[in-house]
C-alpha positions, 0 to 999 in steps of 0.5 A: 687881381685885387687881393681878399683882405682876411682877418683871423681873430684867435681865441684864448685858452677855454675860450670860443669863437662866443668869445666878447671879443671875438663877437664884438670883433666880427660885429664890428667888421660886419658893420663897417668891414663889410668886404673884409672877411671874418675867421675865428674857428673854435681851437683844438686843445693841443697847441700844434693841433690848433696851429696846423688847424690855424695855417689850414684855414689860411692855406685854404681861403688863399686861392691855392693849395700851399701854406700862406706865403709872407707876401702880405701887401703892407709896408711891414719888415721882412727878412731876407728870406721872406723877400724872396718869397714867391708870388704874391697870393690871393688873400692878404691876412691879418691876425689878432690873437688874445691871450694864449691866442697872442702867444699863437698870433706870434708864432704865425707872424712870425713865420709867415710875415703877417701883421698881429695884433696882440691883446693881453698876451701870453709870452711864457704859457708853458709856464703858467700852464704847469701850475694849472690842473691837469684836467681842463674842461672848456666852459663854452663847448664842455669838452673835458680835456688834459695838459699833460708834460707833451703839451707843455713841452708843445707850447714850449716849441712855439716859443718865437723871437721877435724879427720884425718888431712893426708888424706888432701892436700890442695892447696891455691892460695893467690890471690884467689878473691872469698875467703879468703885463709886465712880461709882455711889456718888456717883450714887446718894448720895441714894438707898437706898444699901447698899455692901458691903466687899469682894466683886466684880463678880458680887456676893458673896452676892447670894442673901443680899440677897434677902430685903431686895430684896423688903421694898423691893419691899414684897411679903410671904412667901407664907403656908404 
């Protein structure tokens, strides 16, 4: 049976599936991964509520009940452990994170094997957070919400060691004015690292990289 190839794009902290990335992400797909499907649901606020939210969606669109397994059909490093893993499932997923949505896209890779993609990632959010004001309101979706010291204590949970240093590219702009680039320079020093002079938070061209987003994932062009 040939397998489902998925891609889950997760947004940053206040952002939305409206995103400009996440829409250039599924125009792109549309236009030339028409097979491939698209998932980019709108987070909870709460970090362990958004991943829950994030392995349900896998676990649902998988072709069976349980969490998403760490066969993945790339020739990416596993651990021990994850050689072990059952048979292989209907859908193979890919995860691009933004963000706090790289911090999240960590996380998931990790657990579970997959391939990320990382653009402008958060490594220490925890931190970053606690200087933030406690209220926080969403500018796409208005919902007011806020970061108390479980939250922080939440995130601080997710924090995750890297294992399999393939499965990541990284992509950094230097002119990032929201985190420091050289966190995750430093970080993912082992790891497909591409740092871009310049640019910002939003990543600069992004649309631009997606053509090589998708050679890392290894999926071809829709045949015309």
């Amino acid at each position: 049976m040939n397998k489902q190839n998925n891609i889950l794009y997760i947004h940053g902290f206040n952002s939305s599936p409206l995103s400009v990335k996440a829409v250039q992400t599924r125009d792109y797909l549309a236009a030339n991964h028409p097979e491939v499907g698209f998932y980019c649901p709108q987070l909870k606020t709460n970090s362990r509520g958004a991943i829950d939210q994030l392995e349900n969606l896998m676990a649902e669109h998988c072709g069976r009940e349980n969490s998403p397994e760490q066969e993945n059909s790339l020739e990416l490093e596993k651990s021990p452990e994850q050689e072990n893993s059952p048979e292989p499932i209907n859908s193979r997923w890919f995860l691009i994170g933004s963000s706090l949505g790289g911090y999240f896209a960590h996380y998931l890779a990790e657990k579970y094997a997959l391939p990320a993609v990382l653009i402008n990632p958060a490594v220490k959010p925890y931190q970053l957070l606690r200087d933030y004001p406690s209220e926080q309101t969403n500018p796409y979706t208005g919902e007011v919400y806020q970061i108390g010291t479980g939250e922080i204590d939440a995130l601080k949970s997710l924090e995750s060691n890297i294992s399999l240093k393939n499965n990541y590219l990284v992509m950094l702009q230097t002119g990032d004015e929201v985190l420091n680039y050289r966190q995750a320079a430093a970080k993912y020093q082992d790891c497909h690292l591409h740092i871009h002079h310049g640019g910002d938070h939003s990543f600069v061209g992004y649309q631009d990289t997606l053509p090589d987003i998708m050679q890392f994932f290894q999926l071809p062009l829709a045949v015309r």
